[in-house]
Structure formats: C-alpha cells, structure tokens
N, C-alpha and C positions, 0 to 999 in steps of 0.2 A: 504494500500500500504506500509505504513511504516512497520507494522509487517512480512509482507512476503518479506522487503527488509533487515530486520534487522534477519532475521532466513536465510536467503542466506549466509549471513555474516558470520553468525555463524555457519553454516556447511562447508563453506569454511575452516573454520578456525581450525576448530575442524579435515577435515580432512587434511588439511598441518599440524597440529601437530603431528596425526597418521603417515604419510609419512615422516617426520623429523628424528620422534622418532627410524626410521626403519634400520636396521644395512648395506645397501645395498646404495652406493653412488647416482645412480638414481634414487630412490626414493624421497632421500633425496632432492636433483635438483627438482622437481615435487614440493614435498611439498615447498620449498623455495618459487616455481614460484606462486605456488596456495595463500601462504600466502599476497604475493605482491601485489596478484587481491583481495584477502579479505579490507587491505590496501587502494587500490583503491578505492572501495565499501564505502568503512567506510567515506574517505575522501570525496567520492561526496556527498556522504548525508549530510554532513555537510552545503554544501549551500543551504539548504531547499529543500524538494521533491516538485517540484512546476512542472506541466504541462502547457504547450503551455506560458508560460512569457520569455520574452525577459531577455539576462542578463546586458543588461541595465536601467539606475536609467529614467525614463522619467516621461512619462506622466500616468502612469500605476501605481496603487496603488501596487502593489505585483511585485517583480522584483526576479529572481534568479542570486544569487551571482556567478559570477564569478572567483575566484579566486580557489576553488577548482579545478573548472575545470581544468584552468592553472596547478595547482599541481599535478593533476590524468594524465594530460597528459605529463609532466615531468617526474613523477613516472615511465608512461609506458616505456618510453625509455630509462630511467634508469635500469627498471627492467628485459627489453629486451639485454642490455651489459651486465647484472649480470648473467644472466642465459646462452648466450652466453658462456661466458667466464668460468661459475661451471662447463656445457657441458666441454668445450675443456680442464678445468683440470681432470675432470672424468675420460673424456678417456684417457688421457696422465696418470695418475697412473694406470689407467687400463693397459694400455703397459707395462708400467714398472714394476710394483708388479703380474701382472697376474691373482689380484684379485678384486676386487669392493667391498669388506668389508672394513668398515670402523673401526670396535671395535674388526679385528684381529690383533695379534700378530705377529711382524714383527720377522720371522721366523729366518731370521741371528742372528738377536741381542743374543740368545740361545749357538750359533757358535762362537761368537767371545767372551765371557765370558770364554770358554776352552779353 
C-alpha cells in the first residue's frame, strides 16, 4: 500500500511540475492545484497508513495520528482560495493583455522606448 501511495505522489508531482513548467497561465493554475493534492498526499501519510484504527490514543494498541489530518484539511481550503483567486487573476490579464502567455513580451514596452 505504501508503494502504490508513495508512486501516486510522485506522478502527481512530476506532472504539476510539467504543467508549471508550461508557458500558458492555465496550465500553470492546474499544475499549482495538482501540486497542493500531491502536498496533501505526502502530508497524510505522515500519520501512518493504518486501516480501520480510530484516531484516538485508547484502549487500542495502534492509533492513527490525527493531526495531519487537521492539516490536509486546512491545506484543502486553503488550496481551494488559492486557486480561486490564480482563476480570477488568469482571467482578468486574460482581458487585459488579450493573451495567456506568461514568458511573452509585453509588446508596448518596444513603443514606448521610440
């Protein structure tokens, strides 16, 4: 289970860096969001991959930690305003420049040098 949780991880990861890496603003947004679920991923596993235990300390010899949890699920909501808000700058330079490249040349700057 861990190998097939820790190779998820890592193709997540591998493709939010190919969509990062990509010259095109929603992509970019994509890959961002993809890395955050990788992020997630990484951090739940942190409190042991354990099946059907309670994440309380009791009477149970084996207990799952807690606390990641709490931080994956902060993470999400955090991650959920971040990408909100890449969206609604996208498209607000998308209006204004008329373009969604990110590694073009801002064509005035050319104009206002003459």
């Amino acid at each position: 289970m861990e190998a097939l949780y820790s190779v998820t991880v890592g193709i997540l990861t591998a493709c939010s860096i190919y969509l990062i890496l990509r010259g095109r603003s929603f992509p970019i947004v994509i890959g961002i969001t993809m890395l955050s679920y990788a992020v997630n991923l990484f951090l739940f596993s942190t409190g042991r991959l354990v099946l059907n235990q309670l994440p309380i300390i009791g009477n149970q010899a084996e207990y799952t930690d807690p606390l990641p949890q709490a931080l994956v699920l902060t993470a999400i909501v955090i991650g959920f305003a971040m990408t909100a808000y890449s969206i609604i700058l996208a498209v607000r330079v998308r209006g204004e420049l008329g373009t969604d490249e990110v590694n073009e040349p801002n064509q005035n700057d050319g104009e206002a040098q003459r």
